[in-house]
MIDO-172347 format. One record per residue (C-alpha): residue number from 1; x, y, z; residue in one letter. Coordinates in nm, 2 decimals. Layout:
% residues N
<dotor NUM <X Y Z> a> ...
This chain:
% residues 451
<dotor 1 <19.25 3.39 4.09> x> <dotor 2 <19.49 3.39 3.80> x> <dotor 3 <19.80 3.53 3.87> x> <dotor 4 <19.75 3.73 3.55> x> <dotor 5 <20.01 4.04 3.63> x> <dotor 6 <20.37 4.02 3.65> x> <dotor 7 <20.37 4.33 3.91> x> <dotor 8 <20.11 4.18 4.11> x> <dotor 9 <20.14 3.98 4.42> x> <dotor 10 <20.19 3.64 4.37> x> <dotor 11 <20.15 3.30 4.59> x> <dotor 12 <20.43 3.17 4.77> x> <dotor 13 <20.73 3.01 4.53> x> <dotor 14 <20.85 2.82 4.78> x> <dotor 15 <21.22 2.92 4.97> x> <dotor 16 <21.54 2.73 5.00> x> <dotor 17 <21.64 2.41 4.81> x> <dotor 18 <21.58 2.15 5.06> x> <dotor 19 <21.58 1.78 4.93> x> <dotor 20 <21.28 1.69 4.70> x> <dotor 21 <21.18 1.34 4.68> x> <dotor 22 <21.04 1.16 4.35> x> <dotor 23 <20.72 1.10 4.49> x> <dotor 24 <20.65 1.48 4.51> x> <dotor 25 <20.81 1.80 4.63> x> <dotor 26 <20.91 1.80 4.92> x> <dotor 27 <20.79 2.11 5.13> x> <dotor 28 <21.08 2.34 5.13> x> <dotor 29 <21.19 2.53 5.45> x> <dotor 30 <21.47 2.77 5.56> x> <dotor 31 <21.57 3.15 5.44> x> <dotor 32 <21.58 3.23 5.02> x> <dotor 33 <21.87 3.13 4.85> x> <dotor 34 <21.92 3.19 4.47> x> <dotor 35 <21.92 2.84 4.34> x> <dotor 36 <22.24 2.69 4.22> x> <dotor 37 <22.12 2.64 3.86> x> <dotor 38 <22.12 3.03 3.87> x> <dotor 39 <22.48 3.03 3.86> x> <dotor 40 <22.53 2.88 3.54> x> <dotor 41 <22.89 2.83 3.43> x> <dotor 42 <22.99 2.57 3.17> x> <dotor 43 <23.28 2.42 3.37> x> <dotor 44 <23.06 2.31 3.64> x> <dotor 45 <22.94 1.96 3.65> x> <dotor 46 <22.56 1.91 3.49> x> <dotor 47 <22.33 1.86 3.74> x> <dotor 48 <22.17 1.51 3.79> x> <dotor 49 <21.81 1.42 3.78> x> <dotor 50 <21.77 1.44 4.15> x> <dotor 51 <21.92 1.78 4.16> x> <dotor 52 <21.74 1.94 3.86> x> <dotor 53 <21.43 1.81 3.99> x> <dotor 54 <21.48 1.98 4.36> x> <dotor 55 <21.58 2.32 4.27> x> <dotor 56 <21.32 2.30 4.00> x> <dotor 57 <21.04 2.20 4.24> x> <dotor 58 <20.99 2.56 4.47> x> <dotor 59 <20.92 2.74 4.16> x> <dotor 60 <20.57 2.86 4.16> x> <dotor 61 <20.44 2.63 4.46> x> <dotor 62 <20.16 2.73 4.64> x> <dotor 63 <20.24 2.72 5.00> x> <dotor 64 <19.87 2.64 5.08> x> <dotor 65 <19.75 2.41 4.83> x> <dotor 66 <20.07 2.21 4.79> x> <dotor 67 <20.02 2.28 4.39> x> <dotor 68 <20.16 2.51 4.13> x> <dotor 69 <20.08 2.78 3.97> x> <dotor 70 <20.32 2.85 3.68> x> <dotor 71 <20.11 3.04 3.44> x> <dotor 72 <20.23 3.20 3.12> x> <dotor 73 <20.42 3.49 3.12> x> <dotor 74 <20.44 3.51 3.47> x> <dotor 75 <20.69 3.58 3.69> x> <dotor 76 <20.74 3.17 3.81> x> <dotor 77 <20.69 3.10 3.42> x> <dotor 78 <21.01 3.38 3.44> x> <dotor 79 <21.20 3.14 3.66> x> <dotor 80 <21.14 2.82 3.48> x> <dotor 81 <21.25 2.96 3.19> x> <dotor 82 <21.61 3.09 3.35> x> <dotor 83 <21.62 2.75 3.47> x> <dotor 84 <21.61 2.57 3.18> x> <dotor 85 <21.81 2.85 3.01> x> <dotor 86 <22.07 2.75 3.24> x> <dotor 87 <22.06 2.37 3.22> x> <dotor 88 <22.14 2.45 2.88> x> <dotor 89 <22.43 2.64 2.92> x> <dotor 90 <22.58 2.40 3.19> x> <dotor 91 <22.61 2.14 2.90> x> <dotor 92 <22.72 2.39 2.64> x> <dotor 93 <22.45 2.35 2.44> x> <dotor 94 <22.32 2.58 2.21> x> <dotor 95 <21.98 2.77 2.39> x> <dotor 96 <21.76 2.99 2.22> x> <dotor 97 <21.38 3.16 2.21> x> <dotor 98 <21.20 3.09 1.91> x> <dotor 99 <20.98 3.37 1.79> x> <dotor 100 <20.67 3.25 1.98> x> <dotor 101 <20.85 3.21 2.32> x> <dotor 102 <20.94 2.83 2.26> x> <dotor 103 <21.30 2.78 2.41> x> <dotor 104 <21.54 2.51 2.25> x> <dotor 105 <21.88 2.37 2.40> x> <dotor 106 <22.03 2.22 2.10> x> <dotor 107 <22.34 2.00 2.04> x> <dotor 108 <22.46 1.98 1.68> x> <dotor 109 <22.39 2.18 1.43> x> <dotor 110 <22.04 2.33 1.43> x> <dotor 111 <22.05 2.46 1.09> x> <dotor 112 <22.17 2.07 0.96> x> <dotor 113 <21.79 1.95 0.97> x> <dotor 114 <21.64 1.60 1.03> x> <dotor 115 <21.68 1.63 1.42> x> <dotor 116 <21.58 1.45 1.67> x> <dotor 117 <21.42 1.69 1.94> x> <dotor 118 <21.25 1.60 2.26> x> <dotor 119 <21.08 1.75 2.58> x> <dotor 120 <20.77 1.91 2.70> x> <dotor 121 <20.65 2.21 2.89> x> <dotor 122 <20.70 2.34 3.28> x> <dotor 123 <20.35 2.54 3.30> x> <dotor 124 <20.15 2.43 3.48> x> <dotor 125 <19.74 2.42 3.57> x> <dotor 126 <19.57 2.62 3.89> x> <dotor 127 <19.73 2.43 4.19> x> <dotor 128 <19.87 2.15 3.92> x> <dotor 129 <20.08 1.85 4.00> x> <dotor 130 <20.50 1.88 4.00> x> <dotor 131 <20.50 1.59 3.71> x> <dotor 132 <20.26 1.72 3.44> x> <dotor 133 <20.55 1.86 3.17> x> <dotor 134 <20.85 1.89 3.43> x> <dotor 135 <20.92 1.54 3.39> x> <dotor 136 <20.96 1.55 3.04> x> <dotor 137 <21.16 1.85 3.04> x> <dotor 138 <21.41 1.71 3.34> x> <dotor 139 <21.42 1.37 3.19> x> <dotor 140 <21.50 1.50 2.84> x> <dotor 141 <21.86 1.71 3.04> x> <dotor 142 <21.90 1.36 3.21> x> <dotor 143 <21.85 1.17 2.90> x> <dotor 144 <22.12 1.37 2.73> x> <dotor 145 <22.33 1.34 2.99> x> <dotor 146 <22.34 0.94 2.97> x> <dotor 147 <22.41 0.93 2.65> x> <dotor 148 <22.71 1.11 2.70> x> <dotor 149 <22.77 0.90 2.99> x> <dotor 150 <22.75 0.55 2.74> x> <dotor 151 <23.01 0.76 2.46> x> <dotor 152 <22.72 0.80 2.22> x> <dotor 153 <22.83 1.00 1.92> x> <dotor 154 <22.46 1.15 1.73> x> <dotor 155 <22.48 1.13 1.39> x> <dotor 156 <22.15 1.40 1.39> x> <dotor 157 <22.09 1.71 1.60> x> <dotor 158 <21.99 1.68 1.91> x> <dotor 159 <21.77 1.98 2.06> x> <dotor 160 <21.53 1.99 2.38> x> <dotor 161 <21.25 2.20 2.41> x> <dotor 162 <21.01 2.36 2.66> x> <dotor 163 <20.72 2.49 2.44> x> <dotor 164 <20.55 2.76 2.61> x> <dotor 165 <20.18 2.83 2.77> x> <dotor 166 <20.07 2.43 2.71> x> <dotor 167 <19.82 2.43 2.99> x> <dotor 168 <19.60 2.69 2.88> x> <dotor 169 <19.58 2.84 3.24> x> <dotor 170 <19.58 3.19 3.23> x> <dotor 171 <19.45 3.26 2.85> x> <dotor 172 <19.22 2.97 2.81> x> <dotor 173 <19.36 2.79 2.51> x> <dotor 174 <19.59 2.49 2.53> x> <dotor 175 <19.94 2.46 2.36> x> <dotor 176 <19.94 2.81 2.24> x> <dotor 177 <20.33 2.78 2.20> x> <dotor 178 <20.32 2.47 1.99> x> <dotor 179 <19.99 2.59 1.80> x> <dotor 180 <20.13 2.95 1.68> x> <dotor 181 <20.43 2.70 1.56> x> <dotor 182 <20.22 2.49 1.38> x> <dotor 183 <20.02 2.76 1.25> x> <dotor 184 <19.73 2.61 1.43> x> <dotor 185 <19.66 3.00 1.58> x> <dotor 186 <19.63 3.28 1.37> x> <dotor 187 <19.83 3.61 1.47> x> <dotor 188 <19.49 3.73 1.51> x> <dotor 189 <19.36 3.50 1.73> x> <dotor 190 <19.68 3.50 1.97> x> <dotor 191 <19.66 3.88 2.01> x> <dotor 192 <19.25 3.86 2.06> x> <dotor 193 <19.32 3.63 2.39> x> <dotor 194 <19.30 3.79 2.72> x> <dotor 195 <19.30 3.65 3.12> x> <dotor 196 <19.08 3.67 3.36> x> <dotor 197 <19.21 4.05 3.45> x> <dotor 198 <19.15 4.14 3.05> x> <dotor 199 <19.58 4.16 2.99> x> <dotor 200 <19.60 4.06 2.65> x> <dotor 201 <19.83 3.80 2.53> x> <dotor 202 <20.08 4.04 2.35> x> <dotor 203 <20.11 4.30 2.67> x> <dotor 204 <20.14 3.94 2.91> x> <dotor 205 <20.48 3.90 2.66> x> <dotor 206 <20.60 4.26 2.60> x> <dotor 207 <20.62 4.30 3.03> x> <dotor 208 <20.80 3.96 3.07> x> <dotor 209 <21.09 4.11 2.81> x> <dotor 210 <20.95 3.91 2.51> x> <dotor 211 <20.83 4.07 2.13> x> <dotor 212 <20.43 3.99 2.01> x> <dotor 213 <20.51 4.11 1.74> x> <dotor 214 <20.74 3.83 1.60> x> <dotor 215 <20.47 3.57 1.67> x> <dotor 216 <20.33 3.33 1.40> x> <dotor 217 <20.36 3.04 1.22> x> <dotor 218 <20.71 2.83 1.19> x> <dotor 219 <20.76 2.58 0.96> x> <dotor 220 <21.10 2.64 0.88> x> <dotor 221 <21.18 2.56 1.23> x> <dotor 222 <20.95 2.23 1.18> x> <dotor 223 <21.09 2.14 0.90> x> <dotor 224 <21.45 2.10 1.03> x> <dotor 225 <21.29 1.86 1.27> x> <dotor 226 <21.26 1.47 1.19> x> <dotor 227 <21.16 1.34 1.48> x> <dotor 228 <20.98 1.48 1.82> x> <dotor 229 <20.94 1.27 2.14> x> <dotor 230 <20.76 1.37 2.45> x> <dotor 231 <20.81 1.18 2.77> x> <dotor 232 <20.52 1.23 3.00> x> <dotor 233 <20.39 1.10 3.35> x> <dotor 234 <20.04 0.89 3.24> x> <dotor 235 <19.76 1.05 3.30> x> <dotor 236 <19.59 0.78 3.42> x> <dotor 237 <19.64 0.44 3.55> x> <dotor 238 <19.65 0.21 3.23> x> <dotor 239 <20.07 0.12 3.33> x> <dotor 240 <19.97 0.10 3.71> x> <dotor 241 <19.79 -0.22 3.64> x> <dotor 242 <20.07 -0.38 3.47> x> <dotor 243 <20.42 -0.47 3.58> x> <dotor 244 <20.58 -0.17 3.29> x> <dotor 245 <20.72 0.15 3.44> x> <dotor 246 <20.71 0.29 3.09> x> <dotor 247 <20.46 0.24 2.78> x> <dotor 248 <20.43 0.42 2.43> x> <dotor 249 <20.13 0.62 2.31> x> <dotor 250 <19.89 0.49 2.05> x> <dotor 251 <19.69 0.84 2.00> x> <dotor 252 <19.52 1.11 2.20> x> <dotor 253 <19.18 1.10 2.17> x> <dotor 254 <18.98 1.40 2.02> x> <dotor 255 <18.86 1.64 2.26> x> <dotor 256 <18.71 1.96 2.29> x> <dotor 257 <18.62 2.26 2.51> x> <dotor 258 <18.31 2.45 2.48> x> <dotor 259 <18.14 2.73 2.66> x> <dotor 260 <17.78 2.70 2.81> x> <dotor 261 <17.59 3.07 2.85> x> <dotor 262 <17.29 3.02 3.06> x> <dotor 263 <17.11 3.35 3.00> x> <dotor 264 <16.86 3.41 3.32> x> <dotor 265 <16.67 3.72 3.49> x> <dotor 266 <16.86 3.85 3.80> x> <dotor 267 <16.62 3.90 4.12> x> <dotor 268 <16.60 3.82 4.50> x> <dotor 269 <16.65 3.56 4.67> x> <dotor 270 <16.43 3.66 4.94> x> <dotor 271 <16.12 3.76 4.75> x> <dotor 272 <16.11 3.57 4.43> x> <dotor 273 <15.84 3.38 4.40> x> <dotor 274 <16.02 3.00 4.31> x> <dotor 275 <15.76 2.98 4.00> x> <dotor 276 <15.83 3.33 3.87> x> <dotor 277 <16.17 3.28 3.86> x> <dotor 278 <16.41 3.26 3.58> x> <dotor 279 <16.70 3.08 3.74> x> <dotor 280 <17.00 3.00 3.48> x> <dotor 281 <17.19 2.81 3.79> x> <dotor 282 <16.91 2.58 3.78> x> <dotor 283 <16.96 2.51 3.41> x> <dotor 284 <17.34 2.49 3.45> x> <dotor 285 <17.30 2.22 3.75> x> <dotor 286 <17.07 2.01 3.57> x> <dotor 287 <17.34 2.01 3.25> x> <dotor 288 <17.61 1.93 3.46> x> <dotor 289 <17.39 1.59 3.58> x> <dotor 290 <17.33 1.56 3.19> x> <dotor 291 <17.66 1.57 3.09> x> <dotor 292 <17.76 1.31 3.33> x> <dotor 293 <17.49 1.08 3.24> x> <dotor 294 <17.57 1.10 2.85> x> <dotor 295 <17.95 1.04 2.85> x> <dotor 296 <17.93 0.75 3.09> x> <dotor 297 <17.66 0.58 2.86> x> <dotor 298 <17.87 0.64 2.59> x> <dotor 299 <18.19 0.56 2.72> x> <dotor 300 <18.36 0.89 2.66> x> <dotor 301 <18.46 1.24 2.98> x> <dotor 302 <18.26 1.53 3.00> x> <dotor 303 <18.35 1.78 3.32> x> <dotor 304 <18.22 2.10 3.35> x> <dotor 305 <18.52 2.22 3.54> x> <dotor 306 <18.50 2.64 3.51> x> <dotor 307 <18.21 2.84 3.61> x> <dotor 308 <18.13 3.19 3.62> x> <dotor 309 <17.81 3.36 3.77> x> <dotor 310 <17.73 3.72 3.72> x> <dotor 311 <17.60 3.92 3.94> x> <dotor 312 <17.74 3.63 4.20> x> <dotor 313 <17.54 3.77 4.53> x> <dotor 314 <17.50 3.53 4.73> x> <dotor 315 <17.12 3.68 4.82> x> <dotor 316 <17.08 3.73 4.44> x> <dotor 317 <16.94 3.49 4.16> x> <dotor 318 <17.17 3.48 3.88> x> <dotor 319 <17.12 3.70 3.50> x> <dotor 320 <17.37 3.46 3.37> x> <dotor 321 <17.58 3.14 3.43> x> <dotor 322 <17.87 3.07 3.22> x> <dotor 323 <18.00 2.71 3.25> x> <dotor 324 <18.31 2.61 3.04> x> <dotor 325 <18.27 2.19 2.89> x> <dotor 326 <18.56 1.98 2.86> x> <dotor 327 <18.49 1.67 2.67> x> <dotor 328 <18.67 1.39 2.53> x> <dotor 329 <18.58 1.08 2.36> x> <dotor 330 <18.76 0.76 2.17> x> <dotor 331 <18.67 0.84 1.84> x> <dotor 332 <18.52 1.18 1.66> x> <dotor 333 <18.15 0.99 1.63> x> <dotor 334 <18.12 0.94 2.02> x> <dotor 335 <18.20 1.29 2.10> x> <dotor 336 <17.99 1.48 1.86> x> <dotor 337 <17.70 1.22 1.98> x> <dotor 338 <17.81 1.33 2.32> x> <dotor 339 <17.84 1.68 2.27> x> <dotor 340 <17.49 1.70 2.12> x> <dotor 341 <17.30 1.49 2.37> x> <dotor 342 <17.43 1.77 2.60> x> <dotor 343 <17.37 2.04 2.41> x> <dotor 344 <16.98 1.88 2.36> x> <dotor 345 <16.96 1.87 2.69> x> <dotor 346 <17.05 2.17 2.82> x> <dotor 347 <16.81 2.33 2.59> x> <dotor 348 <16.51 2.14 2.64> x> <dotor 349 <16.60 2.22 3.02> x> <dotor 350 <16.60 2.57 2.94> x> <dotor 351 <16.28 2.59 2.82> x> <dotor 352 <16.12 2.46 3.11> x> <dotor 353 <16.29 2.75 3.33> x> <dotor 354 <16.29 3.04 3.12> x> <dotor 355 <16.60 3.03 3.02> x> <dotor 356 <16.84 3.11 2.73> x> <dotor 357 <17.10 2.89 2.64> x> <dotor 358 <17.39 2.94 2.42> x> <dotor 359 <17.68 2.68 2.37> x> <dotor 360 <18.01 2.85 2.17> x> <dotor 361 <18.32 2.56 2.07> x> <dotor 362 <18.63 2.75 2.23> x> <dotor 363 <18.89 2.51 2.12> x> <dotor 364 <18.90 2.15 1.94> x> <dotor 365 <19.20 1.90 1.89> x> <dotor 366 <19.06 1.59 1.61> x> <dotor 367 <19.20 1.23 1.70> x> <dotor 368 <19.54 1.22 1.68> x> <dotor 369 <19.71 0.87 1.56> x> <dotor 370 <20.16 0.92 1.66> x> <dotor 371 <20.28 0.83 1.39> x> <dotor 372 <20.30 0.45 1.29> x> <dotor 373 <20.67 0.39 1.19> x> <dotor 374 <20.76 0.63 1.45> x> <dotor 375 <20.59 0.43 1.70> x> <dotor 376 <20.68 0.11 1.61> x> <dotor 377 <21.06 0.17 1.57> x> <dotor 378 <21.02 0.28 1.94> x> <dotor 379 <20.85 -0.05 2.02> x> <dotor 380 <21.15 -0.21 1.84> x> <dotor 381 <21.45 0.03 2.03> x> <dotor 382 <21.27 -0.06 2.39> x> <dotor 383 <21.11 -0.45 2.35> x> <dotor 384 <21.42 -0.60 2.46> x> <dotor 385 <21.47 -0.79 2.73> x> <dotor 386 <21.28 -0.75 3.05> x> <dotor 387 <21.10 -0.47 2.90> x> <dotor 388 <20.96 -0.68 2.63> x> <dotor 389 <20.57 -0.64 2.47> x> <dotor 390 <20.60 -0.24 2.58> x> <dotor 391 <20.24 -0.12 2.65> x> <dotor 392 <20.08 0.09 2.35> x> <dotor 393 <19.84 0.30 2.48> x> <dotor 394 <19.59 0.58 2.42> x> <dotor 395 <19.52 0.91 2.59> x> <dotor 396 <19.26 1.13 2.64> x> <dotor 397 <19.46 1.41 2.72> x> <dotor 398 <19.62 1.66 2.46> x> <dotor 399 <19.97 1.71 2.43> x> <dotor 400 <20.23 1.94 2.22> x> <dotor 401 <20.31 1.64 2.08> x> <dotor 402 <19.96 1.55 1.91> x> <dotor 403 <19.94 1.98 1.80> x> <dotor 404 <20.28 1.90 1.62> x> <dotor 405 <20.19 1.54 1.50> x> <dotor 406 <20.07 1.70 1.13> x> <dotor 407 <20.37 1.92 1.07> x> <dotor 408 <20.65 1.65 1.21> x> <dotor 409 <20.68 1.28 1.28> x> <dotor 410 <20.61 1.26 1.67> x> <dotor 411 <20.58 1.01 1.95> x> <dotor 412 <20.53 0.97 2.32> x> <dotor 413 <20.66 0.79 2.60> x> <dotor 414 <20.43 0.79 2.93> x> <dotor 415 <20.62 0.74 3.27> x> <dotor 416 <20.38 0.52 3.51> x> <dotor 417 <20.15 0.71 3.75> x> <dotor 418 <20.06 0.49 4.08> x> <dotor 419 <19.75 0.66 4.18> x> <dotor 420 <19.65 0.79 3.81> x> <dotor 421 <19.59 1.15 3.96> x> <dotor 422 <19.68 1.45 3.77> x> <dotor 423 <19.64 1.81 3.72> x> <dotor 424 <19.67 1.80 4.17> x> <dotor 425 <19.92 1.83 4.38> x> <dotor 426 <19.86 1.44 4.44> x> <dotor 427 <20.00 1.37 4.11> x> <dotor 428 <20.33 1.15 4.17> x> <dotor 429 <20.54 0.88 3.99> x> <dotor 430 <20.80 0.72 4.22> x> <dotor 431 <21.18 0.75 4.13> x> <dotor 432 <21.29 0.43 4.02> x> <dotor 433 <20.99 0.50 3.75> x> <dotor 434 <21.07 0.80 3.69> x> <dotor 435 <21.46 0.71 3.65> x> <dotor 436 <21.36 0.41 3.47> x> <dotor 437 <21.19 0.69 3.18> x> <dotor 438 <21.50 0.86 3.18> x> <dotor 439 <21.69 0.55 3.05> x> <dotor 440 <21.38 0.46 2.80> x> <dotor 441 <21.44 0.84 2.67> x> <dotor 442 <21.79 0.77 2.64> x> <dotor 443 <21.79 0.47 2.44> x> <dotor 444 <21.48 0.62 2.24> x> <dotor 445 <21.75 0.93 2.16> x> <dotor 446 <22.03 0.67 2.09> x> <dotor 447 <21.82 0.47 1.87> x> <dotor 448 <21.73 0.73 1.64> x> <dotor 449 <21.95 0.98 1.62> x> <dotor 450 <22.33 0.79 1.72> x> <dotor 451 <22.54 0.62 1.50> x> 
C-alpha cells in the first residue's frame, strides 16, 4: 500500500540512533530521540560519513520488511529533507528549494555559473535498499568535507543536490524532480499524476508546506551548471567481478515502462464452465512467460513487476487485469524488437481466450551516452596509481543524471555492489567501498572544479 497521505498512518521509521554498519542498517532499538542532525547549528563539528549515514538510516524503515519506504511528499520524504537541510547548514553552505522541490547546499556563488554540482536522491522504492540514492547524497557531504580536509580552494561553485521523487514510487513516473527541471514534464502532465489513493501530485505538495504552482521547467538553474556527477551503488555486479571498488558509467541503456490492460468478462469461479470463460489472468500469465522468453533471446530485461486485478475476489474470474512492463535493452533496436514481440504475443494470446488487450507507453528514457569529455577527464583524474584502467561501464537503470544529460554535461561514478541486489533491503556495499567512493568523489570534485 502506498503510503500516499501525509495524515495517514505510516510504517514504522525506525526509533533511536543506534550504530549503523556499512553493510546495511543496522536494526535500531531503544526509546525516540530527535536525531542530532536535527539540531543544526553551524559551530558544531560536520558530521562524518559514519554518522550521517546512521542517523540517516531509521528514516522511513519498515520494521517488518527491513526496507524503506520514503515516498514523495511524505512525511519520511519530510525527514530526509530536514536532514539534508541540516547537513547543509552545519557546513554553512548555502541550502535552498528550487521551484520543483529540488533542494541544493551550495558553496560559492550560485549565481557565478559553470558549477560543478553533485549528488542524487534519498527516495526510495516499496521496501527499497538503504544505498539506492543515499549514498550518493552522504558521500557528496563527505566528499565536501575531504576537500576541505586536503585545503582545496574551488575555483567553481560547488552545490549538492537531492532531486526529488526519483523513484517513481508513489506517482508512477521516474525522476519527476529532475524531469520538471529539464522540462522533460509538462505542468500539465505533473498536475494530471495521481497515487494509488487518487491524491494528485499538486495536493501531495501543497500538504507537505510546498507550492504546485511554481513548478515547471528550469533552465536558468541548468544553465549555471557545468558539470553534474552522480555517485551511485552499482546496480548490478559488473565491479564485483573485478578487483575496482569504484568504476565510471558509459551510458544507461534505453528503457521503458508500459501498461498491459487485459480486458476479460467477470464470472464465478465455481460455475464457469473453463471453455466459456473469458479469463484475462490467463492472458496476462501467458505474457509474463512471453516476455521472459523474448528479452532473454534477445539479450535485453523485461519484468512485469505491478499488477492490478479488478474485481480481485478470490471466488471471482477477473473483468480486467492491468499489468505494468518494465523493459530495458542495450540499444533502441533491441527494445522496440522486444517490446513488439511482447506486444504480438499477448495479442495473438488474447484471441485464443476472448480477450481484449490494450498496451499504453507510460514513460520512456532513449539511450543515454555521459558525456565523452566528461567521462574521460574522469578516467584521467582517477587512473592513477593502484586505481589504474578504471572500469567504464553501462547501466540499465535510469538515473537523474541520464534526465539531465541533454541540458548539462553529466557523469556517474558507481560504488561496487557485492551481491548486485537492489531496489531490497539486501542491497549493501561494504564500507571500505563505500569510503573508497567518497575519496573517488573527492578527487572527481577537486579535479574539476579546484584550482
Amino acid at each position: 500500500m502506498t503510503d500516499s497521505d501525509p495524515g495517514a498512518t505510516r510504517p514504522d521509521r525506525g526509533t533511536g540512533n543506534g550504530a549503523t554498519s556499512h553493510d546495511g542498517p543496522a536494526d535500531a532499538s531503544g526509546a525516540q530521540e530527535t536525531p542530532r542532525w536535527a539540531h543544526g547549528g553551524s559551530e558544531a563539528a560536520a558530521p562524518s560519513f559514519h554518522e550521517m549515514w546512521r542517523d540517516l538510516a531509521p528514516i522511513g524503515r519498515n520494521a517488518a520488511s527491513g526496507g524503506y519506504r520514503r515516498y514523495a511528499w511524505t512525511e519520511a520524504d519530510t525527514d530526509c529533507r530536514q536532514w539534508f537541510q541540516a547537513q547543509a547548514e552545519r557546513r554553512g553552505l548555502a541550502y535552498e528549494v528550487d521551484r520543483n522541490g529540488n533542494q541544493w547546499a551550495w558553496l560559492g556563488d550560485p549565481q557565478a555559473g559553470d558549477a560543478v554540482v553533485t549528488g542524487s536522491h534519498l527516495d526510495s522504492v516499496p521496501d527499497g535498499g538503504a544505498f539506492d540514492g543515499p549514498l550518493g547524497v552522504v558521500s557528496s557531504f563527505a566528499a565536501l568535507d575531504e576537500l576541505r580536509a586536503r585545503g582545496a580552494r574551488p575555483a567553481r561553485p560547488l552545490a549538492i543536490v537531492n532531486f526529488g521523487d526519483e523513484e517513481g514510487a508513489r506517482f508512477g513516473l521516474a525522476c519527476v524532480g529532475s524531469r520538471l527541471a529539464a522540462g522533460q514534464l509538462t505542468v500539465e502532465a505533473a498536475h494530471a499524476l495521481r497515487d494509488a489513493d487518487g491524491i494528485s501530485l499538486p495536493r501531495a505538495m501543497e500538504r507537505a508546506g510546498y507550492d504546485p504552482e511554481r513548478i515547471g521547467a528550469d533552465p536558468e538553474r541548468l544553465a549555471r551548471i557545468g558539470a553534474f556527477v552522480e555517485l551511485h551503488v552499482e546496480q548490478g555486479r559488473a565491479l564485483a567481478l573485478t578487483d575496482h571498488p569504484v568504476g565510471i558509467a558509459s551510458a544507461i541503456w534505453p528503457h521503458g515502462r508500459w501498461r498491459f490492460d487485459f480486458h476479460g468478462e467477470a464470472n464465478h469461479a465455481g460455475t464457469t464452465r473453463i471453455e466459456d470463460r473469458r479469463d484475462p489472468m490467463l492472458t496476462y500469465a501467458n505474457t509474463v512467460l512471453a516476455a521472459r522468453k523474448k528479452a532473454r533471446l534477445a539479450g535485453a530485461l523485461a519484468t512485469f513487476g505491478k499488477v492490478a486485478v479488478e474485481p480481485n475476489g478470490v471466488n471471482a474470474i477477473p473483468s480486467l487485469v492491468r499489468g505494468w512492463l518494465d523493459s530495458r535493452a542495450a540499444d533502441q533496436g533491441t527494445l522496440d524488437e522486444v517490446i513488439a514481440e511482447i506486444e504480438r504475443a499477448a495479442v495473438e494470446r488474447g484471441a485464443r481466450d476472448g480477450v481484449d488487450v490494450r498496451v499504453t507507453r507510460e514513460s520512456f528514457t532513449p539511450v543515454v551516452e555521459f558525456e565523452h569529455a566528461l567521462r574521460d577527464e574522469l578516467g584521467r583524474i582517477l587512473g592513477k596509481g593502484d586505481r589504474a584502467d578504471v572500469p567504464v561501464l553501462g547501466t540499465g537503470a535510469g538515473h537523474d543524471a541520464g534526465i539531465l544529460s541533454g541540458a548539462v554535461p553529466t557523469a556517474m561514478l558507481f560504488v561496487r555492489n557485492p551481491t548486485g541486489v537492489s531496489h531490497s533491503p539486501a542491497e549493501t556495499a561494504t564500507e571500505d567501498d563505500c569510503l573508497a567512493g567518497v575519496t573517488a568523489l573527492a578527487d572527481v570534485l577537486e579535479g574539476l572544479a579546484c584550482r
